[in-house]
C-alpha positions in Angstrom: 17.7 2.8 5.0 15.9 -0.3 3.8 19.1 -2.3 4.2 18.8 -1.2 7.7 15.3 -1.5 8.5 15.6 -4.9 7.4 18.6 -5.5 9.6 20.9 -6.6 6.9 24.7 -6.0 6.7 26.1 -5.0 3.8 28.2 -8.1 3.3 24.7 -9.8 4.3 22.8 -7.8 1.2 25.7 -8.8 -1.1 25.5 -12.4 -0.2 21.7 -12.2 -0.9 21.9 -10.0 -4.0 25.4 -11.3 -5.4 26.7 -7.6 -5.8 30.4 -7.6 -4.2 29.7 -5.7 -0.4 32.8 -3.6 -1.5 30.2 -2.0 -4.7 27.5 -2.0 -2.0 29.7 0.7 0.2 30.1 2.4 -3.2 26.9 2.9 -4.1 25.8 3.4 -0.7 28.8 6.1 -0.5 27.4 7.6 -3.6 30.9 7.1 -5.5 29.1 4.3 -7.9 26.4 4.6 -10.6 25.1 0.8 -10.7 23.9 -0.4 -13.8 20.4 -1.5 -13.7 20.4 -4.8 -13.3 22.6 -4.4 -10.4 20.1 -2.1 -8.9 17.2 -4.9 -10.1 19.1 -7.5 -7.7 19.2 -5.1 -4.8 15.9 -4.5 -4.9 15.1 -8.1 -5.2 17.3 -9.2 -2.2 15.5 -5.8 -0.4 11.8 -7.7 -1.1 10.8 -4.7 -3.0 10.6 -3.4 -6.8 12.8 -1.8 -8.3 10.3 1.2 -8.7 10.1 1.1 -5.4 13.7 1.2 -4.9 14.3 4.2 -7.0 10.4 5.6 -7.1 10.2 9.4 -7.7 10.8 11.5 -4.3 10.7 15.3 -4.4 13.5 17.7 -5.4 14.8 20.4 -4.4 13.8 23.1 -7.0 17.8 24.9 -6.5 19.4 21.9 -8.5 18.0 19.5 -11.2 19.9 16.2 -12.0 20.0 14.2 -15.0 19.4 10.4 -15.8 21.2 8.4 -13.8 22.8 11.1 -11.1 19.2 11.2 -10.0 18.0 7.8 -9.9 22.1 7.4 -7.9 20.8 9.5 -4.8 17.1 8.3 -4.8 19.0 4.7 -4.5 21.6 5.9 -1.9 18.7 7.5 0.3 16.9 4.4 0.5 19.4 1.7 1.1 22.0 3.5 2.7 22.3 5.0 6.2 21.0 8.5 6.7 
């Protein structure tokens, strides 16, 4: 969502951030667990911080995830296409 509200292509966010566009889909996708400093350059090309990028949303109280599983989908939500 913030790639897109900032009308940035994914091969457009990989040229700013220097993360491959083909990890981008995958993370986007939810099929990659970036380490964090690959997550620290998103959020840098995104203009934001990276606890802004992965901040705390709400979960659902059915399922609780673990370490880096959660921050993963707080991360997909924001800078993928939902």
């Amino acid at each position: 969502m913030l790639r897109e509200d900032r009308a940035l292509s994914v091969r457009k966010l990989a040229e700013l951030s220097g993360v491959h566009y083909v990890s981008l889909v995958r993370i986007e996708g939810g099929k990659l667990d970036p380490r964090i400093s690959t997550v620290q350059r998103i959020a840098q090309a995104l203009g934001v911080t990276l606890s802004e990028l992965v901040g705390d949303q709400p979960q659902s109280t059915k399922r609780r995830s673990h370490g880096t599983h959660k921050t993963k989908r707080r991360l997909v939500h924001r800078i993928s296409r939902h």
